[in-house]
Every structure is written in C-alpha cells, then in structure tokens.
C-alpha positions in Angstrom: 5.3 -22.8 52.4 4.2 -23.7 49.0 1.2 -22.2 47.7 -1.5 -23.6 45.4 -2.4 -22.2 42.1 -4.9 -18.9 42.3 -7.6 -20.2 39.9 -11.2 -19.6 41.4 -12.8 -22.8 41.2 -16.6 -22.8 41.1 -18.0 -24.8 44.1 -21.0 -27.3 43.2 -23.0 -28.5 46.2 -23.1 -31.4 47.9 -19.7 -32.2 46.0 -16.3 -32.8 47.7 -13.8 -30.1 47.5 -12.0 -29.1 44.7 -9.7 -26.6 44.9 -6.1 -27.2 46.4 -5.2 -25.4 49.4 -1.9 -23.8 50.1 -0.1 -26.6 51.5 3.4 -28.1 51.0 3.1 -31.6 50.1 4.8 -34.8 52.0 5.8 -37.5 50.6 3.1 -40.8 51.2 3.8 -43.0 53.6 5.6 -46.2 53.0 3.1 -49.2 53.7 4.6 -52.7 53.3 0.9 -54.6 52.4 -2.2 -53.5 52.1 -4.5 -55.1 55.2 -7.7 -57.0 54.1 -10.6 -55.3 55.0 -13.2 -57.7 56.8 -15.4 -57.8 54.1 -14.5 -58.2 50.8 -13.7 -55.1 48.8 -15.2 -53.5 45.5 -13.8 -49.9 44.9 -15.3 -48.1 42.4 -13.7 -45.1 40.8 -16.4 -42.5 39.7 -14.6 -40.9 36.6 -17.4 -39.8 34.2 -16.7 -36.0 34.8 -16.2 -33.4 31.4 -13.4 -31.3 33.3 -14.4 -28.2 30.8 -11.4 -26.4 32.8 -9.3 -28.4 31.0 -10.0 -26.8 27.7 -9.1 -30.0 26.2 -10.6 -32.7 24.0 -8.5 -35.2 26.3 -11.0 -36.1 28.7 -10.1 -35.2 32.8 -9.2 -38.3 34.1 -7.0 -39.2 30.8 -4.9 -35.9 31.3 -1.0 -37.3 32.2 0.1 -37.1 35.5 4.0 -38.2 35.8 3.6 -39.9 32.4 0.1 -41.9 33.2 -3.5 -41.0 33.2 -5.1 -39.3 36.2 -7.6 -42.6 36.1 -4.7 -45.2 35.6 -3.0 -43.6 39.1 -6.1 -44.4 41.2 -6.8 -47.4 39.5 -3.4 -48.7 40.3 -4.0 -47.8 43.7 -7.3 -49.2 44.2 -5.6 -52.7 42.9 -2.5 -52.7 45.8 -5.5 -52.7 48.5 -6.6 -56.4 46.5 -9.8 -56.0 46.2 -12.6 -58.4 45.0 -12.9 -56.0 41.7 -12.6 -52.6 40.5 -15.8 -50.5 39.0 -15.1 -48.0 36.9 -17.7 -45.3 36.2 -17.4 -43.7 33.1 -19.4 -41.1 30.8 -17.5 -38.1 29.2 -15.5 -39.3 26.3 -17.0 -43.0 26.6 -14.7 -45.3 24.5 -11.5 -43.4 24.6 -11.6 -43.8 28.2 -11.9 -46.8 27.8 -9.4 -47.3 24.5 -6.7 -45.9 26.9 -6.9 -48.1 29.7 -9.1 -51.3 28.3 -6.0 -53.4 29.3 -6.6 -52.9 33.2 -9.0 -55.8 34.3 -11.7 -53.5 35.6 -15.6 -53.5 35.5 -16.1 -50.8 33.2 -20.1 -48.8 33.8 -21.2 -46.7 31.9 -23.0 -43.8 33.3 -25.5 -41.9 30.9 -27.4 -39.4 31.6 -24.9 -38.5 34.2 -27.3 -37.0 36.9 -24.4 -36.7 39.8 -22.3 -38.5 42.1 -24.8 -40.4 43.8 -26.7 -41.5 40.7 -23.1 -42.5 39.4 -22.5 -45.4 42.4 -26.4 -46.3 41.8 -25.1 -47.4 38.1 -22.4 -50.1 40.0 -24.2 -51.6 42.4 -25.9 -54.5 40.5 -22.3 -55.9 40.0 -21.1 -55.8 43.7 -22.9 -58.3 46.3 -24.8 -57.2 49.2 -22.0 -58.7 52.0 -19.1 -56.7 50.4 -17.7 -53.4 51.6 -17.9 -50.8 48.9 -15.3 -48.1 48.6 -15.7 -44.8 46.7 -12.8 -43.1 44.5 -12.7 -40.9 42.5 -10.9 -40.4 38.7 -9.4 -37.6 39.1 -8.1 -37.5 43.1 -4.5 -39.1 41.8 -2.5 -39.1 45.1 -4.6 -40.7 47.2 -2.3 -43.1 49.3 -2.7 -47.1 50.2 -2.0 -46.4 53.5 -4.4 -43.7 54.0 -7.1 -46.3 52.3 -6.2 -49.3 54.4 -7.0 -47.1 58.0 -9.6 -46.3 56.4 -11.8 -49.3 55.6 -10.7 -50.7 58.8 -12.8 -47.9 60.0 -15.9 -49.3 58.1 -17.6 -53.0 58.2 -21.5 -54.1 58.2 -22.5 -51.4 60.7 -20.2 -48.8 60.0 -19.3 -46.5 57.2 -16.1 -44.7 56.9 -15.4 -41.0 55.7 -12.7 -39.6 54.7 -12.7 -35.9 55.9 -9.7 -32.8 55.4 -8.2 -30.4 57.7 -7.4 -27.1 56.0 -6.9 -23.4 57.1 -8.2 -22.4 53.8 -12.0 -24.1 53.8 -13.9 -21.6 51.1 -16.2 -23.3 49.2 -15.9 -26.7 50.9 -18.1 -29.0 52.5 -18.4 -28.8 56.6 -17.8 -32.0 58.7 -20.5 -31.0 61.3 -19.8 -32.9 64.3 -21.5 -33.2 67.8 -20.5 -32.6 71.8 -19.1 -36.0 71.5 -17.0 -35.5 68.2 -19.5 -37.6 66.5 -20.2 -36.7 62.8 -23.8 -35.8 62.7 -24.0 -34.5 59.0 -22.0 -32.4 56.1 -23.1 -28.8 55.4 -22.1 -26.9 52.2 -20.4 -23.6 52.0 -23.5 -21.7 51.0 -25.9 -23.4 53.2 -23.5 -23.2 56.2 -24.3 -20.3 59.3 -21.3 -18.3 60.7 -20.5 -20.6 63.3 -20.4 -23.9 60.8 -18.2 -21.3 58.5 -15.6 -21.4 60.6 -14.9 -25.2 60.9 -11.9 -26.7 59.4 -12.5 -29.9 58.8 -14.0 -30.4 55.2 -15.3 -33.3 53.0 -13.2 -35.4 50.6 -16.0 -37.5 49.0 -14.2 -40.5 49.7 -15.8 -43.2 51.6 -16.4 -46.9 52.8 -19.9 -48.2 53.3 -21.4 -51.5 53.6 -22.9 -52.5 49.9 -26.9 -53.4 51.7 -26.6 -50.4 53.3 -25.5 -48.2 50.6 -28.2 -49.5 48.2 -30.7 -49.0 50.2 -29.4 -44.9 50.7 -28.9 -44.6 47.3 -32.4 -46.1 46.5 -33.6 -42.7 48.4 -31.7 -39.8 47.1 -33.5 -36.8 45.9 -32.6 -34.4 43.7 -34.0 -31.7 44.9 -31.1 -29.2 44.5 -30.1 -26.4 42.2 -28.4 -28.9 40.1 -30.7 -31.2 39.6 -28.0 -34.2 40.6 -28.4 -37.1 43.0 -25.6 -36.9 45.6 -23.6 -38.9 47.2 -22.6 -37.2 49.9 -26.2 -37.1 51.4 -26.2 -40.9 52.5 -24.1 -39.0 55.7 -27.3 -38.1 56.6 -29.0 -41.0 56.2 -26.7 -43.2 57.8 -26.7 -40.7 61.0 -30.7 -41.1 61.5 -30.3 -44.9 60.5 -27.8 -45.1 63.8 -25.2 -46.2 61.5 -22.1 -44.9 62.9 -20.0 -42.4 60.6 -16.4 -43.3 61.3 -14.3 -40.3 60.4 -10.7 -40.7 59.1 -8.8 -37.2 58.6 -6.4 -37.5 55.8 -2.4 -37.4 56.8 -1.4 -34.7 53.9 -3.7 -32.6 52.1 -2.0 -33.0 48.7 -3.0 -36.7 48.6 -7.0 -35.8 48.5 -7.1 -32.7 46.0 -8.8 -33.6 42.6 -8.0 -32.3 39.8 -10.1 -29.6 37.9 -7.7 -27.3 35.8 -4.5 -27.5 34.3 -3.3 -25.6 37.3 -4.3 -28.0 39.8 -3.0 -30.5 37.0 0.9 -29.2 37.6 0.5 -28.6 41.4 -0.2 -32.3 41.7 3.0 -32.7 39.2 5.1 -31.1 41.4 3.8 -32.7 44.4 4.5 -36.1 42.5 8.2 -34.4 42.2 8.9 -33.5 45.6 7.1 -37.3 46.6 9.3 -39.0 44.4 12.6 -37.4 44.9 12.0 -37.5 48.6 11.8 -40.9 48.7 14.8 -41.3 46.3 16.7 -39.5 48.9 15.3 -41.5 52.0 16.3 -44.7 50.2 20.0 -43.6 49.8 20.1 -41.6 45.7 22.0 -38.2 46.0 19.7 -35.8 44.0 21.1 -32.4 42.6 18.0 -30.8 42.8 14.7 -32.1 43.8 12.4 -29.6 42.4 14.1 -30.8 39.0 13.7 -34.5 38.8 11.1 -35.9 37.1 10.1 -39.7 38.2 7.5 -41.3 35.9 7.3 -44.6 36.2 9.1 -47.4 38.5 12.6 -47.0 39.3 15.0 -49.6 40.9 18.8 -48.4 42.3 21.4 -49.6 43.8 23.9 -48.1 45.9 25.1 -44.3 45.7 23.5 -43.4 42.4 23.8 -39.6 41.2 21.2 -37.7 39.4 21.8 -34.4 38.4 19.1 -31.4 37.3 16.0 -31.6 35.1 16.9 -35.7 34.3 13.1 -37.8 33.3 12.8 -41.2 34.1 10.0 -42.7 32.7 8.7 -46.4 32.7 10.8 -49.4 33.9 13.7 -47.6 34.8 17.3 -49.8 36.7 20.2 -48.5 38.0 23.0 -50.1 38.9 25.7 -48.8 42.1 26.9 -45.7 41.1 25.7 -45.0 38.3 26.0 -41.3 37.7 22.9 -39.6 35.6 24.4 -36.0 33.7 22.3 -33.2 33.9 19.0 -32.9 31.4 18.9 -36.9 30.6 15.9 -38.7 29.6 15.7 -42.4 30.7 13.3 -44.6 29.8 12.2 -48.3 29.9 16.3 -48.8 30.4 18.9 -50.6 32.4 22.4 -48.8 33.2 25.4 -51.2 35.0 26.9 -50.2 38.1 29.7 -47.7 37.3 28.3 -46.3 34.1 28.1 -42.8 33.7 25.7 -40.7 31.2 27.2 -37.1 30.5 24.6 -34.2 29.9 21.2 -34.4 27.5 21.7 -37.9 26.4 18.1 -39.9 25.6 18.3 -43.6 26.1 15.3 -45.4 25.1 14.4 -49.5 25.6 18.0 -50.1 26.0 20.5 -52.0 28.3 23.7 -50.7 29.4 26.2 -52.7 30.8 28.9 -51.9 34.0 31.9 -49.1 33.2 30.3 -47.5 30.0 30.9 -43.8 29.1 27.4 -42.4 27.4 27.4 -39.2 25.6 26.9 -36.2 26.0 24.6 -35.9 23.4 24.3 -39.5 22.6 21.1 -41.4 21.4 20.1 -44.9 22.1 17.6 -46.0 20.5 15.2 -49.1 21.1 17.4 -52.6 21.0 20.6 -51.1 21.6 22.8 -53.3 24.0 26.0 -52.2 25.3 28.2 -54.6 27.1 31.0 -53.6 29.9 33.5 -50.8 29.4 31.9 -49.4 25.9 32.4 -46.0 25.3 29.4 -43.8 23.4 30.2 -40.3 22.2 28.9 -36.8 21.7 25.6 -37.7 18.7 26.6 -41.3 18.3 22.8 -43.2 17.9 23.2 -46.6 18.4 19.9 -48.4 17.4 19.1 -52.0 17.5 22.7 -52.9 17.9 24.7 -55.1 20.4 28.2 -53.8 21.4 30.9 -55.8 22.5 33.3 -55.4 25.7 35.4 -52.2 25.5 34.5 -51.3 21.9 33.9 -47.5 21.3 31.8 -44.9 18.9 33.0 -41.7 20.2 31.9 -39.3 17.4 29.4 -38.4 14.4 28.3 -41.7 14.1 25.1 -44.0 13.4 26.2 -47.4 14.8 22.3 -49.5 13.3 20.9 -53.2 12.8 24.7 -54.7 13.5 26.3 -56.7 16.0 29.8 -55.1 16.9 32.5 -57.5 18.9 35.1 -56.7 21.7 37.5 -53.6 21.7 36.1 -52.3 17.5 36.6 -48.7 17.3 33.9 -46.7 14.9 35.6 -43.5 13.9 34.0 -40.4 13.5 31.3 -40.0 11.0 31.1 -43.5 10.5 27.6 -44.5 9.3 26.0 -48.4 9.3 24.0 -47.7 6.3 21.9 -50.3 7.3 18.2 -49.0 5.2 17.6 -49.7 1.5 14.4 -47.5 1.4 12.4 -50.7 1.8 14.3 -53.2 4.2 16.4 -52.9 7.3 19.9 -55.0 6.9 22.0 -56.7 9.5 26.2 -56.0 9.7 28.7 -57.9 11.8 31.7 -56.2 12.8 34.7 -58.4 14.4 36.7 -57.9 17.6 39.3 -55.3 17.4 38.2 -53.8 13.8 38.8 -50.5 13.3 37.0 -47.5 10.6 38.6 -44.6 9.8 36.6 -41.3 10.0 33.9 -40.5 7.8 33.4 -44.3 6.6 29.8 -45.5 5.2 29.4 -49.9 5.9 26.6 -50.3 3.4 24.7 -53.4 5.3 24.4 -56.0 4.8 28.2 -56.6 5.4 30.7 -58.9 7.0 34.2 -57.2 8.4 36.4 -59.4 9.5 38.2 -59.2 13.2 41.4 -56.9 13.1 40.3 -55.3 9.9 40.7 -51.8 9.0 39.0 -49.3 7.0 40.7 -46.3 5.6 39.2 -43.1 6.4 36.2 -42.0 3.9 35.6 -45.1 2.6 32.3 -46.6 1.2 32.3 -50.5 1.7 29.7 -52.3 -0.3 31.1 -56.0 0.2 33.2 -58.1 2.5 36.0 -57.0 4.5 38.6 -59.3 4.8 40.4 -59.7 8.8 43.7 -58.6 9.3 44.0 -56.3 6.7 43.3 -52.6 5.7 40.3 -52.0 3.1 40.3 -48.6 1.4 37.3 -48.2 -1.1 37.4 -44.2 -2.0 37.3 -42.8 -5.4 40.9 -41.2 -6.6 41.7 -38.2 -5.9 42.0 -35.6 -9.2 43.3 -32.1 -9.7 41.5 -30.4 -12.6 43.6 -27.9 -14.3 41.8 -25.1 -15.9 38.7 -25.3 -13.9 37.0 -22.0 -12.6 34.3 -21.5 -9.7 31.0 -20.0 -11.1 30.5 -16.5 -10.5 26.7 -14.9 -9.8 26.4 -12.0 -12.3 26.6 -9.1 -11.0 23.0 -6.7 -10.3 
C-alpha cells in the first residue's frame, strides 16, 4: 500500500483535515450526468488561504496540478454538477488569482481581513438567494469527484444539510464525527479537545458540505470566535444545526485521495501521482495498453481510438487525439495535437499545436512545432523541426533538417541538413515546394521561394530565387585548390 508523504502538518481547530493518510488511491468513479439537486445550486469554493508550506510566491490554489491550477480543478468540477453560479472566495495573492483564472465565469469575493472559514462563506452569501442550496468547496481539495458531490446534495434540501465525513485508520489531528446510539451525527470534536474514547473514532471531517442558504445565514450570523485563533468557523454550524433539529446527513467519501487538500509540496506530488494512477487507470479500462502506469503523465483531455500504445514517461497535455493505433515512443510530449490512426512517434519527440495525419513515421528526436500539418504517409526524422508548415502525402524530412513557413506537396524529399531559411531578422517568409521535388543534403531554400514540381537541388546548395520543375538547380560556389597555402601554427610556449 502506498504511503503518503511524512511531513508533520500543524493541525488548526475547527478546520477540516489536512494531512493525507496512507492510502492507495482509486481511480473516480465514472458518472454519466450530474443529477440536479432539488434546489438550485451555488457552490462556493473557499480559496483565500496563504499556503506558507509552499514556500512559494505562487499562491496555494494556483500551484499546477497535472498542468492546471489546484483552484481551476475544483472549479471545473463544481461547473459539471450545473449549478446556478460558482463563488469564489479569494484573499491571498488577490488579483493574480484572479489574472490566472478571470476567464472562468465565476463570482469572484473577495475576503479581507480573512478571519476563517466561516467568516469566508459569510462574505458570499449576499449574492446567493435564500431558496438555493449552498455547497461548500474548497481551493485546494483538487480530486474531489462529481459523483461523490451529486450523492451528496441529494443528501441535503430545505431541512437538511449534508456532510461530507472520512474514514481513515490514521485520524491524528483530525476532526471527530461524533455520532449518537442511533448513528446520528450529534457534533464534530477536534483532536485536542477530543477524550480517549472520541480519540479513537475513525470517521473524520472533510469541511465539505451542503446546507440550505436561510438556514446557513442565519448559523453563520452566530458564530463566535472565541478560539485560540481568533477565526470564525465553519464547521461549528454542525452544532447549530443539531440543536436547531436540522438533520445532519452524513455522506462518507468512497476514496480518501479525492478529499485531501493540499498544504505542501509533498501533499502537492501525492495528489500528482494519484492523478497518474487515476488517469492511466482509466486509460486502461477504456481499452489504451500503457507501458507503465506510474510513468504517464495525463494533463489535460485525451480522446483515443482503438488499441493505442503509450510507452514510459510520455506527457500529454491539453487537447490531446489519437487515432487507432497510434503507437506513442517512450519519453514523448504531446500537446494540444492530433495523431492519425496508424502513425507512430519513436522516442523523445515534442509535438506541439500540430496535426498529424494516418501512416506517418515521427522522429525520434523530431520537433513539431505550432502550425505544422502532416498529411498521410509523411515521414519525419531524427531533429527534423517542422514549424508552421503543411506537408503533402508521402513526402519525407528524414534528417538534420528545419522544414518552416512553407507549404511542401506530395512524395518531396528534404535531404539532410536542408534548411527553409525562412527569417530575414525582421519578417517570416512563405516557400512552396512541388510534388516529387527533391534537395540534396546540406541545401539552404532562402524563402521566399518557388521550386517547381520534379525539381532537384544539388547537394550544398544555397537557392536565393526560382527553381525551375523538371530540372536540377545547383547554386554552390566552385570548388578551388590553393597551392602554396599553409595552416597557421600557435607559437610555441
């Protein structure tokens, strides 16, 4: 079984947990839509934390996580339940929060002083309506699931509230689900106010929960923050709700992995790797042969087809399509890309913003670069870059060679060290190379430039103007002998 990272994490009352128990994680369950709570939903997302563990002048919630923000993660899954809006609380690091993620559509509150979780919520209720349900996230909890969500707020509604509690062997410094005779929840004790008996209870707090919005507002008007930190928290509406004979509807969490927060870079690459064996898991469930799982890194949205391959340490990031068997060499990033059925990418190629089509040959070693479109059947070589550039049917750059800003036909073959010089230190220039032209090794095509289908270029030529089709072009200065000419010599010391 996996174990977590050893970092002692300092406990704060009245807070949900926060440090990740030894647990292996399992992948989320598959949910095909979210269900509509009764009421209409507004989530908000408390994410106004410093995170001084993270030693980093990147606030918490904006450290990456497969590629995205911590914050963007929750946020994406507080939008697949549909709710009526998402809140936003935010504080630490203010406007680059909200730089990095202004594009979202959410209700963005600003929190300041930040006096704790409960004053936090406070700050987001004048936006949501009384007859709404509201649920609470949090910033920096990543993997929480949709489908762990949706059972949840069905557990809440205009009477009810809904908690989302933890089962863990490994409860230090968490809060304790107290429950009565009946397995009612009565109330939530913290780790240093808890007796020996409440010690050994299991079942812990997450800090995630459902409440009716009249309800809440009227708990939250009567917090007190009488408490060694001085903070207003959330977690003591329980309480309230219990003597108010508001039933507390408890919902243990499937995985553990899915409610841990995020405090440390530790906790940061547990999660990762949880995100790993999650992704690849599912990869594998859906019908993709992966080499290794531990050593596949999924960040983004990938679509497949039938019997893809992906070997070791390969990163898929952003929009990422595969075509049937497409086979994915070891150490390969992929990103924003679509590769055609059939197309294989040897070892440590990077393919950026770039469409491959069916039956192509990639690398290793090979570059593409954003704009590059290969058609079917085009062969790409060890450190070719192709940038910008459409490639015809068949055609082939196999080695040493810069193929920019030019449109190449059907079945052309760039020889090696052939360069599209295609920059003029101010402007980028467009070449058109015809079906079945040829370039000998070590050629430079000074764009812009025009060569004509069936052409040839002799090897180590420099072109600089029109090459005619049909016929072989050889523009190379004249090769000399010069008799009586000595090497220079270093004095001697």
């Amino acid at each position: 079984m996996r174990k977590t990272p050893s970092t002692k994490v300092a406990r704060d009352p009245h807070r949900r947990h926060r440090r990740a128990p030894p647990v292996a994680s399992r992948p989320r369950a598959a949910v095909s839509a979210a269900v509509p709570p009764r009421m209409p939903l507004a989530v908000v997302i408390l994410a106004a934390g410093e995170g001084k563990r993270m030693k980093s002048a990147l606030p918490k919630v904006l450290q990456p996580l497969a590629g995205r923000p911590l914050l963007k993660h929750v946020i994406d899954t507080a939008r697949a339940l549909k709710p009526a809006a998402v809140h936003v609380v935010y504080g630490h690091g203010g406007e680059q929060v909200r730089g990095a993620l202004n594009d979202e559509g959410v209700s963005w509150i600003l929190q300041q002083p930040r006096l704790g979780t409960g004053h936090a919520v406070q700050q987001a209720m004048p936006r949501i309506a009384a007859d709404q349900l509201v649920l609470v996230l949090y910033g920096d909890v990543p993997l929480i699931s949709r489908a762990t969500l949706t059972r949840l707020l069905a557990l809440a509604g205009p009477r009810a509230l809904g908690l989302l509690t933890m089962r863990t062997d490994h409860p230090g410094g968490y809060g304790r689900i107290v429950r009565d005779a009946r397995g009612r929840v009565v109330r939530i004790v913290e780790h240093q106010d808890a007796n020996a008996r409440e010690l050994k209870l299991t079942e812990c707090n997450t800090g995630v929960l459902a409440a009716p919005a009249g309800l809440l507002r009227k708990w939250l008007a009567r917090l007190g923050n009488s408490n060694s930190q001085r903070e207003y928290y959330l977690t003591d509406v329980i309480a309230m709700a219990v003597k108010d004979k508001i039933p507390v509807r408890p919902l243990i969490a499937p995985t553990l992995t899915e409610v841990l927060g995020v405090n440390d870079k530790a906790q940061l690459a547990y999660l990762e790797t949880a995100w790993r064996q999650r992704s690849a898991h599912a990869l594998m469930l859906a019908g993709v042969t992966v080499a290794d799982p531990a050593r596949l890194d999924v960040r983004g949205t990938l679509s497949h087809g039938a019997d893809v391959f992906l070997d070791v340490n390969v990163v898929l990031a952003g929009r990422v399509v595969l075509g049937d068997g497409v086979r994915v060499g070891a150490g390969c990033i992929i990103r924003d890309s679509e590769i055609g059925a059939g197309t294989e990418v040897f070892p440590h190629c990077v393919i950026e913003d770039a469409a491959v089509g069916p039956g192509c040959l990639i690398g290793p070693f090979a570059r593409l670069r954003p704009g590059a479109r290969l058609a079917r059947g085009v062969h790409i070589g060890n450190f070719v870059e192709v940038k910008n550039a459409r490639v015809g049917d068949e055609s082939k750059a196999n080695h040493l060679a810069y193929v920019g800003d030019c449109e190449l036909g059907k079945r052309v073959n760039i020889g090696a060290g052939t360069i599209i010089a295609n920059y003029d230190g101010a402007n980028k220039h467009r070449s058109v190379i015809g079906d079945d032209a040829h370039t000998g090794s070590n050629s430079v095509l000074v764009a812009p430039i025009t060569v004509g289908a069936g052409a040839t270029i002799g090897a180590g030529s420099t072109v600089t103007q029109e090459v005619p089709p049909g016929k072989l072009t050889v523009a190379r200065a004249r090769q000399q002998v010069i008799e009586g000419w000595k090497r220079p010599v270093k004095p001697r010391k």
